[in-house]
Residue frames as a rotation matrix with the C-alpha (Angstrom) as fourth column:
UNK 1
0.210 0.345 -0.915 206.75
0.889 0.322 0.326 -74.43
0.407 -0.881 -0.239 218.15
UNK 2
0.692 -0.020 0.721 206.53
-0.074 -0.996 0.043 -71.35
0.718 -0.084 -0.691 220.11
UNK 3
-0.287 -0.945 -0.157 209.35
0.711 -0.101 -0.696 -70.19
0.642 -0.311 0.700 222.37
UNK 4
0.803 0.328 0.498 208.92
-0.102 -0.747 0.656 -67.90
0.588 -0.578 -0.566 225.80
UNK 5
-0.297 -0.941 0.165 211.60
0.071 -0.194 -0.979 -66.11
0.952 -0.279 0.124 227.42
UNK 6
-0.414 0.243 -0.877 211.63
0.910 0.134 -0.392 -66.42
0.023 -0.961 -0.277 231.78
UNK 7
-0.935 0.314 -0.163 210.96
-0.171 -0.806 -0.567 -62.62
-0.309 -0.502 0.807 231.73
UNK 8
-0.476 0.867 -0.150 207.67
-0.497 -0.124 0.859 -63.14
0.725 0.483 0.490 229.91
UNK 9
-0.101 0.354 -0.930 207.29
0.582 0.779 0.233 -66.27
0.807 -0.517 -0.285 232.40
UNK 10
-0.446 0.234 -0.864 207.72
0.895 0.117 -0.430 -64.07
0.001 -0.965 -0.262 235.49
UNK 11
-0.955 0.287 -0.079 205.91
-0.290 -0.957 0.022 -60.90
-0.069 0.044 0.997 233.96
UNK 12
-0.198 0.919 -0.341 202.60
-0.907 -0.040 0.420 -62.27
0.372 0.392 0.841 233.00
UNK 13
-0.058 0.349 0.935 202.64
-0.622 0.720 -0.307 -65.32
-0.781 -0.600 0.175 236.03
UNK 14
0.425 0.166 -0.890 203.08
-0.771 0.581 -0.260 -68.02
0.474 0.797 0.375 232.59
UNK 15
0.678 -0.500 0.540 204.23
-0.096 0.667 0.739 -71.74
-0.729 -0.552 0.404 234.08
UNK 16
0.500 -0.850 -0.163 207.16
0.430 0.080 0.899 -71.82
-0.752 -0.520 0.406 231.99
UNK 17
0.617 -0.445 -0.650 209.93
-0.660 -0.741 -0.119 -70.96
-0.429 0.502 -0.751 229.79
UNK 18
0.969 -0.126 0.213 212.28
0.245 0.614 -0.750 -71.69
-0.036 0.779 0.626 227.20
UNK 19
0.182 -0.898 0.400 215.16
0.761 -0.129 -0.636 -69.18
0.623 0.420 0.660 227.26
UNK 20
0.185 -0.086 -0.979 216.45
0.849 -0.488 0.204 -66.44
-0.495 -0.869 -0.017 229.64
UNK 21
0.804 -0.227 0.549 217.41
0.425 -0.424 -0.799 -63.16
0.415 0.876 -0.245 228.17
UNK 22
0.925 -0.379 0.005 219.32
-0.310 -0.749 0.586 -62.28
-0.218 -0.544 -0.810 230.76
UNK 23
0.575 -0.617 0.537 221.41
0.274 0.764 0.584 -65.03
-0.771 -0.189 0.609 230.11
UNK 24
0.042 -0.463 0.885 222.14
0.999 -0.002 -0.048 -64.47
0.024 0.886 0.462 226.47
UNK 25
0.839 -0.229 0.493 222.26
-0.292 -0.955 0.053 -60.33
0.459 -0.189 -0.868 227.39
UNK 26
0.811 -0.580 0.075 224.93
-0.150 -0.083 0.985 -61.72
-0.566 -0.810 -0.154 229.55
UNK 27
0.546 -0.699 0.462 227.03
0.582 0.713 0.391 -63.23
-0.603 0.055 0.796 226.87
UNK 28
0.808 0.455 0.373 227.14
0.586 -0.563 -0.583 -59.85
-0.055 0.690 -0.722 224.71
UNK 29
-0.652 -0.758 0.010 229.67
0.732 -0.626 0.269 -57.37
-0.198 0.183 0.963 223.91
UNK 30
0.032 0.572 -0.819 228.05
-0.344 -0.763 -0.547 -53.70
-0.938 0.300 0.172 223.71
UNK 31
0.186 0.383 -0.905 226.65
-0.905 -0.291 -0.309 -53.19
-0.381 0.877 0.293 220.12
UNK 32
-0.984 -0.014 -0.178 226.16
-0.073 0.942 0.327 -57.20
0.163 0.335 -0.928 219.79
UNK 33
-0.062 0.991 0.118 222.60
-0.982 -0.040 -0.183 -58.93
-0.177 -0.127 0.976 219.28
UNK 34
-0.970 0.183 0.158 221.38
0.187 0.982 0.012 -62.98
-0.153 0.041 -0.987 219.55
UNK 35
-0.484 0.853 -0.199 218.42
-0.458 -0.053 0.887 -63.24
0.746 0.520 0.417 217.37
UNK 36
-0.929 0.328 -0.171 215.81
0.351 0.637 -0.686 -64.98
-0.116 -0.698 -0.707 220.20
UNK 37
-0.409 0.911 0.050 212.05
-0.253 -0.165 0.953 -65.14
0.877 0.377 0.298 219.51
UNK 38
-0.997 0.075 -0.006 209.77
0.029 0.302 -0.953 -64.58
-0.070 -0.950 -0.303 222.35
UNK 39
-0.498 0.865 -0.058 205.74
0.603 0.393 0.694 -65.49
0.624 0.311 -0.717 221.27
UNK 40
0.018 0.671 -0.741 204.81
0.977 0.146 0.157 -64.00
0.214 -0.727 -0.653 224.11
UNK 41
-0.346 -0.642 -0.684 206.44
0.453 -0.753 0.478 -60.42
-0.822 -0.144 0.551 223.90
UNK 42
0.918 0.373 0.133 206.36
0.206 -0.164 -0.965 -60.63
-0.338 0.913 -0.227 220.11
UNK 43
0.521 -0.809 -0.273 210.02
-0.610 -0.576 0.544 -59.94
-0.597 -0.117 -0.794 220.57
UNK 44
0.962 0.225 -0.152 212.92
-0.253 0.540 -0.802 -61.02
-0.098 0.811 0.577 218.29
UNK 45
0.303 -0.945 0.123 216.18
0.575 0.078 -0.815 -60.48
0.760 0.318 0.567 219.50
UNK 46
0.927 0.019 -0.375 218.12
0.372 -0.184 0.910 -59.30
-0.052 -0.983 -0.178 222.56
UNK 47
0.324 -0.683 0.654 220.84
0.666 -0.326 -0.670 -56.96
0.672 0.653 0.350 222.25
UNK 48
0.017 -0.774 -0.633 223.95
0.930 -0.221 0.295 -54.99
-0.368 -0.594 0.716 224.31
UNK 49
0.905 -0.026 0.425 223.63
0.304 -0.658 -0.689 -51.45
0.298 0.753 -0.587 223.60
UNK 50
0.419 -0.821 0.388 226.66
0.334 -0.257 -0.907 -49.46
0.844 0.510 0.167 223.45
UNK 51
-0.293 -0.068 0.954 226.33
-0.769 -0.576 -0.277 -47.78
0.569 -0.814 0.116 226.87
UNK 52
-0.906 -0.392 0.159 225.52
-0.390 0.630 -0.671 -51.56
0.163 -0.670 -0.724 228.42
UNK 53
-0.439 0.842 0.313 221.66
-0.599 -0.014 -0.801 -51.65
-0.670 -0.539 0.511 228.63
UNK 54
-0.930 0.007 0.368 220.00
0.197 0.855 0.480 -54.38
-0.312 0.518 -0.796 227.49
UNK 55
-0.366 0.880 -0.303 217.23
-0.685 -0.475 -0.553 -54.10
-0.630 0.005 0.776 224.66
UNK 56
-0.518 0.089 0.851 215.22
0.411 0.898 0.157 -56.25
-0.750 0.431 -0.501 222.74
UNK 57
-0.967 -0.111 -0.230 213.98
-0.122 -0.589 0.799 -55.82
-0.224 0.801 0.556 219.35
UNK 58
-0.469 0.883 -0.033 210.42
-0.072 -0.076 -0.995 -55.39
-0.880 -0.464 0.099 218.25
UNK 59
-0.335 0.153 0.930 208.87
0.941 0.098 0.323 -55.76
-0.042 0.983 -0.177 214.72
UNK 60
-0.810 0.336 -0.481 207.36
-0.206 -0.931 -0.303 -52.26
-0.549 -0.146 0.823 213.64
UNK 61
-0.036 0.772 -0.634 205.14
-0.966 -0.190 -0.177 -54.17
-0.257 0.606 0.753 211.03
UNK 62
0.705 0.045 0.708 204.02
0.177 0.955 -0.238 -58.21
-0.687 0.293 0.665 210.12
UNK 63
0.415 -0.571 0.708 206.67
0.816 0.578 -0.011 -59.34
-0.403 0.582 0.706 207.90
UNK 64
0.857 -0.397 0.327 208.94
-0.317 -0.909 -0.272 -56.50
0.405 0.129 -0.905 207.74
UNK 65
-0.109 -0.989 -0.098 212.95
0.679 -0.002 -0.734 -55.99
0.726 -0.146 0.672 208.43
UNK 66
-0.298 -0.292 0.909 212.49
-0.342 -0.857 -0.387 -52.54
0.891 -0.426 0.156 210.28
UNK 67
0.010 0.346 -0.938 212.45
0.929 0.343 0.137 -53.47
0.369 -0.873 -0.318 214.29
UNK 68
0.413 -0.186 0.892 212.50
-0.622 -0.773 0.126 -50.85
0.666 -0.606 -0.435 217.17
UNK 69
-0.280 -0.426 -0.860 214.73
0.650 0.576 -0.496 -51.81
0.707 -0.698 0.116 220.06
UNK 70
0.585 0.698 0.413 212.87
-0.252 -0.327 0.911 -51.46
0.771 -0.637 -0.016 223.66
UNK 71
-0.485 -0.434 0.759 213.92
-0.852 0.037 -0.523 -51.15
0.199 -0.900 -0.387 227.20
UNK 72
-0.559 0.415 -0.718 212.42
0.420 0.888 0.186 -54.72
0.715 -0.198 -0.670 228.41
UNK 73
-0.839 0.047 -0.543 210.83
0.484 -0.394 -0.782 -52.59
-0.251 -0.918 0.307 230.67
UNK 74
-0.619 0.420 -0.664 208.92
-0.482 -0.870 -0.101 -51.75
-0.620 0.258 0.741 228.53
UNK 75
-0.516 0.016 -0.856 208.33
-0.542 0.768 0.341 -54.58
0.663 0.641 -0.387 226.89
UNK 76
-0.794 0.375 -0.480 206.89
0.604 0.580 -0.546 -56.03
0.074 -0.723 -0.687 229.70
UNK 77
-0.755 0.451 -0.477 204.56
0.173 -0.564 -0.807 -53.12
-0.633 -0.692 0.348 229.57
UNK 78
-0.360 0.453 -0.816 203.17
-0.933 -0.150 0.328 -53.19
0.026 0.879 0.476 226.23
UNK 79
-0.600 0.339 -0.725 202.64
0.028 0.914 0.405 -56.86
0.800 0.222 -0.557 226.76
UNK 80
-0.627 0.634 -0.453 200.39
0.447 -0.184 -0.875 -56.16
-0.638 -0.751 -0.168 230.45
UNK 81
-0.350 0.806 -0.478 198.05
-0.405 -0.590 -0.699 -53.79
-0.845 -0.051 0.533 228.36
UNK 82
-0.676 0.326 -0.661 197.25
-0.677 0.080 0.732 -56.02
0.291 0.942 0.166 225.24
């Protein structure tokens, strides 16, 4: 079953949601990550960097280990232009 996080819900006007990231960004320690699939993003995981800013990870390729971690800001942009 798919899975959408509130930002997706209040970036792209979806009626609802499953998980918050802010929430689970909230429970973090810098250089900590909670695996969290978002269908709608494409995102996998939400993570404390070191300096406090929350990113989320990104696949770089279908069925692959190697992610990129994004500003959600961004993330919210790559998902507006697809």
């Amino acid at each position: 079953m798919a899975e959408f996080s509130k930002q997706y819900k209040d970036a792209i006007g979806f009626d609802w949601h499953d998980f918050d990231y802010e929430e689970d960004f909230n429970t973090l320690e810098p250089n900590q990550y909670i695996p969290r699939i978002c269908e709608g993003f494409g995102t996998i995981a939400v993570a404390k960097s070191d300096n406090g800013e929350m990113l989320l990870a990104m696949p770089l390729e279908f069925d692959t280990e190697s992610v990129e971690w994004i500003k959600l800001e961004d993330v919210i942009i790559k998902a507006k232009n697809i």
